[in-house]
C-alpha positions in Angstrom: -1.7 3.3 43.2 0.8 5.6 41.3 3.3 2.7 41.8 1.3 0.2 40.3 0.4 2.4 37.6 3.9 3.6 36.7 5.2 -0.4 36.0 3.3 -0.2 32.6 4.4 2.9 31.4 8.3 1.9 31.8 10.5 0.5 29.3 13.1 -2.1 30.8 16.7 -2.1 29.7 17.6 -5.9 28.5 20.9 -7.1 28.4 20.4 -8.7 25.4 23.5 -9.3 23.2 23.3 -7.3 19.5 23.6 -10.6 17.9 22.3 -14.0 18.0 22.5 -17.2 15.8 21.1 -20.7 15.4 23.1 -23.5 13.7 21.5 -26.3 12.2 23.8 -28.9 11.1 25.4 -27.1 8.9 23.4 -24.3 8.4 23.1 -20.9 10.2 20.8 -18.1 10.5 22.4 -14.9 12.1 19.9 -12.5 14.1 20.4 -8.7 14.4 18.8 -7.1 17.7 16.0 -4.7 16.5 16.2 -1.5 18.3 14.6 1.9 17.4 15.9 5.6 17.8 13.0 7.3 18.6 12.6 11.2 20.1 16.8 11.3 20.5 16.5 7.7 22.2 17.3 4.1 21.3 14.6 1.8 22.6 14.3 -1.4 22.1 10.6 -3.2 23.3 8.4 -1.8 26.0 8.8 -5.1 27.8 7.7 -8.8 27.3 4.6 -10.4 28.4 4.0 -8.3 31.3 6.3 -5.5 32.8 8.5 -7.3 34.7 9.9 -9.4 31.5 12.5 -7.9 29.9 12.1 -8.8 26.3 13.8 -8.6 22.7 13.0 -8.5 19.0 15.9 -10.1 16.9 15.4 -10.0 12.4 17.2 -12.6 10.5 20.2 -11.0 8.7 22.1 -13.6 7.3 21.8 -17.3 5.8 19.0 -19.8 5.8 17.5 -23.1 6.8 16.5 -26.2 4.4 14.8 -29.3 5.4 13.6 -31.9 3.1 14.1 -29.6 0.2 12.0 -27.0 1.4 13.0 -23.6 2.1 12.4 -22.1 5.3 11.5 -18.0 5.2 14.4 -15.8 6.4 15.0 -12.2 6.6 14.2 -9.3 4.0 10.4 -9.8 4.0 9.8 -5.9 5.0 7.3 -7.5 7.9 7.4 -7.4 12.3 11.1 -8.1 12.9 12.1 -5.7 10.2 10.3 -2.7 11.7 12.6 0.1 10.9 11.8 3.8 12.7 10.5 4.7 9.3 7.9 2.6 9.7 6.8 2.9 13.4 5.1 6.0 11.9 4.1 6.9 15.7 5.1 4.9 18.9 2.4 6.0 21.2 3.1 4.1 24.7 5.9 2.1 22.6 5.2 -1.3 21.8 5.9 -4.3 24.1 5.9 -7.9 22.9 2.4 -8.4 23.2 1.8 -5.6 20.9 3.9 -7.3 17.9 3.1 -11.0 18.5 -0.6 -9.6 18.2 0.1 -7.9 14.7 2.4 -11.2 13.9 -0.6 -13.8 14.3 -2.8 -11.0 12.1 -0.1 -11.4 9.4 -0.2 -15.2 9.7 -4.5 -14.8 8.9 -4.1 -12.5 6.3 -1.8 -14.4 4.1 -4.1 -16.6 3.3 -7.3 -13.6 2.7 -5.1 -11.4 -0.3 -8.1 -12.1 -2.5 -10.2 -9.5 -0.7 -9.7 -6.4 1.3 -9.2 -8.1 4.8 -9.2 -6.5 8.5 -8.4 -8.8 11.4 -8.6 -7.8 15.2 -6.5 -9.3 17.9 -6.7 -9.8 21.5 -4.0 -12.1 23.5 -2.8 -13.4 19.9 -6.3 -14.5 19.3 -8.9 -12.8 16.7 -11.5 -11.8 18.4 -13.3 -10.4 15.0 -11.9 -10.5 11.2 -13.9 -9.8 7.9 -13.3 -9.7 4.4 -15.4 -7.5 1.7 -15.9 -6.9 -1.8 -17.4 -3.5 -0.9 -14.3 -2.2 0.1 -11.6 -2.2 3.3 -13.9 0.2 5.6 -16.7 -2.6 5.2 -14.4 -5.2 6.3 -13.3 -3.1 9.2 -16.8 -2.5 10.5 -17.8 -6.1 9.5 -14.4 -6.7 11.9 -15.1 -4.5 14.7 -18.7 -5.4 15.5 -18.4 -9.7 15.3 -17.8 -8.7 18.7 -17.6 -5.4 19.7 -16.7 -6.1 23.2 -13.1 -7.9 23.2 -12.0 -5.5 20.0 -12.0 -2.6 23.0 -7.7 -2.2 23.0 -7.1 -4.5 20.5 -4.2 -4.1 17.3 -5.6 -4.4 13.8 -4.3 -5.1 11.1 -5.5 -4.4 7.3 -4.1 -6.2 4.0 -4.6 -2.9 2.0 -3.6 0.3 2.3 -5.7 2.2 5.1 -8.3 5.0 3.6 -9.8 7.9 5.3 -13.0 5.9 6.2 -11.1 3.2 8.0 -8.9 5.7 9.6 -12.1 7.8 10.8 -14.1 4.9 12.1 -10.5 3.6 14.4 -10.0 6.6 15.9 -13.7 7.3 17.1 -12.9 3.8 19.3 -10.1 2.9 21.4 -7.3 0.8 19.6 -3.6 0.1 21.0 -2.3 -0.9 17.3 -3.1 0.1 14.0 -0.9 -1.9 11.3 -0.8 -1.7 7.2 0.5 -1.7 3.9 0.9 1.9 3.6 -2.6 4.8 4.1 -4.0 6.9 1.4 -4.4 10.9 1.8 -5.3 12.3 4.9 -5.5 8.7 6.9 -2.4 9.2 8.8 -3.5 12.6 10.0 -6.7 11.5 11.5 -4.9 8.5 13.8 -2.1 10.6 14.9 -4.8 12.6 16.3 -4.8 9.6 19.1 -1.3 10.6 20.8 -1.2 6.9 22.5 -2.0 4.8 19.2 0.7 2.7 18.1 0.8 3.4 14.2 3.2 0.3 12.0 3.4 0.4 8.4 4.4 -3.1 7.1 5.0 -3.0 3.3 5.2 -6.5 3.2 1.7 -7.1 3.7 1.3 -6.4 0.3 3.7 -9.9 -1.2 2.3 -11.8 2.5 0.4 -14.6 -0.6 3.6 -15.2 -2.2 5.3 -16.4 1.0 2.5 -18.2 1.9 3.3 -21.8 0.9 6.7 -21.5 3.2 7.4 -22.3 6.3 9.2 -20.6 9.3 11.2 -22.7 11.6 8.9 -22.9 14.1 10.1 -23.1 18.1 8.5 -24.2 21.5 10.9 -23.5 24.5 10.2 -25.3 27.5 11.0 -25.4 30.9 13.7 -27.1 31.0 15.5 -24.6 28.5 15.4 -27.1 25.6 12.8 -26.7 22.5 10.8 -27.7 20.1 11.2 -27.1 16.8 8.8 -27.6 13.8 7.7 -26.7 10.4 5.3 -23.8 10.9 1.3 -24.9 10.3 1.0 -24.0 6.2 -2.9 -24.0 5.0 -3.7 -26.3 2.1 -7.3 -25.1 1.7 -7.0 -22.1 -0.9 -10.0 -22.8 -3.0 -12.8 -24.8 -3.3 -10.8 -27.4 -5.3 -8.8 -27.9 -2.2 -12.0 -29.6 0.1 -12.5 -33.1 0.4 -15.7 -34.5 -0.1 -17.2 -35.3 3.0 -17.8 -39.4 2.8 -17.2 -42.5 4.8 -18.0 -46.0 5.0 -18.5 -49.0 7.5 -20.1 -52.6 7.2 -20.1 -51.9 3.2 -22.4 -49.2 3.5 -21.3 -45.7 2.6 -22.1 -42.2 3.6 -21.6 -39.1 1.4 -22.3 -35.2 2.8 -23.7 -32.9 0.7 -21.3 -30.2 -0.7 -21.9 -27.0 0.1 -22.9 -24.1 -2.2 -21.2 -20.9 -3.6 -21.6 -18.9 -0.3 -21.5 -21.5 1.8 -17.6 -22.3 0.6 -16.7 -18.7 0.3 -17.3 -18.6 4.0 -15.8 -21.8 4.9 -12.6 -20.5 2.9 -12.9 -17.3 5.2 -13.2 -19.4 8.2 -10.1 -21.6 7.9 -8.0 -18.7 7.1 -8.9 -17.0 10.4 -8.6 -21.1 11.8 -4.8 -20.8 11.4 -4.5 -17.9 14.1 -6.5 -19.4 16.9 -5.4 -20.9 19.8 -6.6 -25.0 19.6 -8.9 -26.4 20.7 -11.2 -24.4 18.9 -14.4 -23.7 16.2 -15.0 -20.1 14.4 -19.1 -19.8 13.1 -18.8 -17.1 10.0 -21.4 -15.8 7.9 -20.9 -13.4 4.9 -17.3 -13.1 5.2 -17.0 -12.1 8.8 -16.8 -14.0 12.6 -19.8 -15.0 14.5 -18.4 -16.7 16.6 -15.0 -17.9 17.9 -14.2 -20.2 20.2 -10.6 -20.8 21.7 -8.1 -22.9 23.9 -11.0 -25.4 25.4 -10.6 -28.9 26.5 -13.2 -31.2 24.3 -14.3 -30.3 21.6 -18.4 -30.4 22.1 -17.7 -27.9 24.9 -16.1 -25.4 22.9 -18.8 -25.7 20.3 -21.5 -25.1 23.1 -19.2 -22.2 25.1 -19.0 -20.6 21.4 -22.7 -20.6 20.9 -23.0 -18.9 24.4 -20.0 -16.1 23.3 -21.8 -15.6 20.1 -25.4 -15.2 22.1 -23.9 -12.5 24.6 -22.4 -10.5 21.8 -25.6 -10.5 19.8 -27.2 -8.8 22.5 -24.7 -6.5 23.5 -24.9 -5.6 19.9 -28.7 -4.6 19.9 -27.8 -3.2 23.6 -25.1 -0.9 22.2 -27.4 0.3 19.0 -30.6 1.0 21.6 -29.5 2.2 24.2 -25.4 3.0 23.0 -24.3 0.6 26.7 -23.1 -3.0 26.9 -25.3 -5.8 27.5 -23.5 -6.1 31.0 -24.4 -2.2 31.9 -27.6 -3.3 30.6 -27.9 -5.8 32.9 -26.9 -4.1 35.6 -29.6 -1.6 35.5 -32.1 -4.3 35.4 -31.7 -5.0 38.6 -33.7 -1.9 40.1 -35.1 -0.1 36.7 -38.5 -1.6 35.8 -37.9 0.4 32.0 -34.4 -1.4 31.3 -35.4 -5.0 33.0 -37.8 -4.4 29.8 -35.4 -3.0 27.7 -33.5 -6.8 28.2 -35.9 -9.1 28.1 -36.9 -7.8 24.3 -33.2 -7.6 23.9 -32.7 -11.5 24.9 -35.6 -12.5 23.2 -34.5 -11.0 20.0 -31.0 -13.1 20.8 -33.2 -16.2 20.5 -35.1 -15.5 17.8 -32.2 -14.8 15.6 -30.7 -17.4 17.6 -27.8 -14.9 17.9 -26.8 -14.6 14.5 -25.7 -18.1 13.9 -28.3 -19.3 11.4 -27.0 -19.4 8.4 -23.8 -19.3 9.1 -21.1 -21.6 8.7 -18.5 -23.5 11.0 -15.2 -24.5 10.8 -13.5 -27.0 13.5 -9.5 -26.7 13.7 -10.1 -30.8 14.8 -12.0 -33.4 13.9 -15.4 -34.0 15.7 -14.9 -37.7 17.8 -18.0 -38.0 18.4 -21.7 -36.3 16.3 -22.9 -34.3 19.6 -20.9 -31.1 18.6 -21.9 -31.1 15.3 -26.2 -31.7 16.3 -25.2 -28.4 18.5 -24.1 -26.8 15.7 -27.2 -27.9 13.3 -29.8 -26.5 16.5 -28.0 -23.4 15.8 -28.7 -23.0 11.8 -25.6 -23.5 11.0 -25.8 -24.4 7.0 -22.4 -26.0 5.9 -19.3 -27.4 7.9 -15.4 -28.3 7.2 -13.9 -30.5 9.5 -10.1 -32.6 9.3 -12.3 -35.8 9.3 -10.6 -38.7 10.5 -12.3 -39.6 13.3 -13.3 -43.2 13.7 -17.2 -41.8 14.1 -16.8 -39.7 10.8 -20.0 -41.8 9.5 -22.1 -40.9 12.5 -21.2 -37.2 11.9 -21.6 -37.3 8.4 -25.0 -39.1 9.2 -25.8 -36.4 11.6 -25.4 -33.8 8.6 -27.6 -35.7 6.4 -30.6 -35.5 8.9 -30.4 -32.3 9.1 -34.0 -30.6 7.4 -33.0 -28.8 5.3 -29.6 -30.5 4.9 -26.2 -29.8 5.9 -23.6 -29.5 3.8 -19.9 -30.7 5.4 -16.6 -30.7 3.9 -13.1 -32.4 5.1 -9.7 -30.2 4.9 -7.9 -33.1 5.4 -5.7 -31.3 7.6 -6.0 -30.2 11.3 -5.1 -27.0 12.1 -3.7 -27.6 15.7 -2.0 -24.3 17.6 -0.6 -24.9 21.0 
């Protein structure tokens, strides 16, 4: 058992040349390995995906890419592949690949939230929870943390201001592998370093991530065969309000409008699509008053992610009221049942709650990173409360979803983006 154990505490050597470039035509982008001297050592990553992978990090240095008269980003943006030993303000177990792809896809969320304080927590390069606040970072943390309380347990977070003593305070009393941010205010730093194993980043170029926003990064997909794919990465057209389409379609001369939704009800949508662009397709995200619900990731069809979502968002509603009762997870909870008259009580008024609230989800809002094919995901997402939706459209059946809002009592408001928001 030591043996196994041991395999994630190493860090493998890689053989990794110090320099790398990519030519483009004429163009070229040279690459400078990033390696860190820390406690008299260099060290480069932990490992890659898992421990056997040896693994990488290379920063643009030099030159630039151009296509179609747009400028791809490059190096000096003071974010991941820049990481100087500066700001790897503590190491902890040293970070692996994971670690920083996980802070990465945060960065690609919160470029698109600067107009609030933001939090965002990640799991397998998927959100499991992310909030924004006008009542301050530590409200969007905690508004973070408990979407779902459950899958935040090890994950990295990442902030879009600088971290205060009541963020700092409320990390370290749960167990985080990565803390990342702008800079921290008095007295923050002290209280995380109290957790010897907590990777602690500071990324000053959180703070400019909205002016870089509307550029891409050369995007690339290696496949088996050693070849790639390269792309324009995904850039987010819905900014504002002014950005939606108006929900509307039309067959056999008759035409169909949505209604549009209201103040809140866009704020949240606005929310939602951010968070959209860092979640693995096919997928839907429910959010209500500037936080996660629900979200749903990497299924099949597209009804079926909907109805698995609505089932996430039930179990983490209960473990919710299970944690603030009776301070265990709804699975513990559960457990207990089995033989414990008082806690087979304890979880039936639990699951009822669930369904009375039906789990949090009325009121809320949902965004789909594809269009709906057919109106059956969308009546799911009406049984649930949901208020207001934004969608690609496109779909040859957009006038029987649109239709399926508009029955809705009291109606439901639904939106276009007029983009999908794929990420394979």
């Amino acid at each position: 058992m030591s043996d196994l154990k041991s395999m994630y505490k190493n860090i493998l050597k890689d053989e990794f040349p110090q320099e790398m470039s990519i030519r483009m035509g004429d163009k070229e982008i040279k690459f400078r390995k990033r390696t860190w001297t820390i406690d008299g050592q260099e060290k480069g990553l932990r490992y890659g995906e898992n421990p056997d992978q040896p693994a990488a990090l290379y920063e643009p240095v030099q030159g630039g890419f151009e296509q179609g008269g747009v400028s791809f980003r490059s190096g000096g943006l003071g974010l991941v592949s820049s990481l100087t030993e500066e700001n790897m303000i503590q190491a902890g177990k040293h970070p692996g690949k994971t670690n920083l792809t996980d802070v990465d896809n945060g960065l690609n969320i919160l470029q698109y939230l600067s107009k609030k304080p933001a939090a965002v927590i990640l799991k397998h390069n998927n959100p499991c929870g992310a909030a924004w606040s006008d009542d301050g970072l530590g409200a969007a943390v905690e508004k973070a943390f408990f979407s779902d309380r459950i899958a935040a347990f090890g994950g990295a977070i990442v902030v879009n201001r600088p971290l205060d003593r009541q963020s700092a305070q409320f990390m370290a009393a749960n167990y985080l592998e990565v803390v990342a941010a702008p800079d921290f205010e008095s007295g923050a730093l002290e209280i995380l370093q109290a957790k010897k194993n907590l990777r602690i980043l500071k990324i000053p170029g959180i703070e400019n991530l909205q002016e870089i926003a509307g550029r891409p990064f050369l995007d690339i997909k290696s496949l088996n065969d050693g070849g790639f794919i390269v792309q324009f990465s995904f850039r987010n057209r819905i900014l504002g309000p002014e950005d939606f389409i108006p929900a509307k379609a039309q067959k056999d001369n008759q035409q169909v409008m949505a209604r549009k939704p209201d103040t809140r009800e866009m704020d949240d949508l606005i929310f939602a699509w951010a968070v959209e662009a860092g979640v693995t397709s096919n997928s839907v995200i429910f959010a209500k008053n500037g936080s996660t619900v629900g979200i749903g990731t990497g299924e099949q069809d597209r009804v079926g992610c909907v109805d698995l979502t609505i089932s996430k968002a039930r179990t983490k509603y209960a473990d919710l009221l299970a944690f603030e009762r009776n301070k265990e997870s709804i699975y513990q909870l559960r457990q207990r049942a089995l033989d414990d008259n008082k806690a087979r009580e304890d979880l039936s008024e639990i699951m009822a709650e669930t369904d009375r609230e039906k789990a949090g989800l009325q009121g809320s809002v949902l965004v789909s990173d594809g269009f709906f094919p057919f109106r059956d995901g969308v009546d799911l997402c009406i049984a649930q409360g949901v208020t207001a939706i934004a969608q690609p459209g496109g779909s040859i059946r957009d006038m029987e979803v649109i239709e399926a809002v508009n029955e809705a009592t009291p109606q439901v408001a639904m939106v276009f983006t007029g983009q999908r928001s794929f990420r394979h």
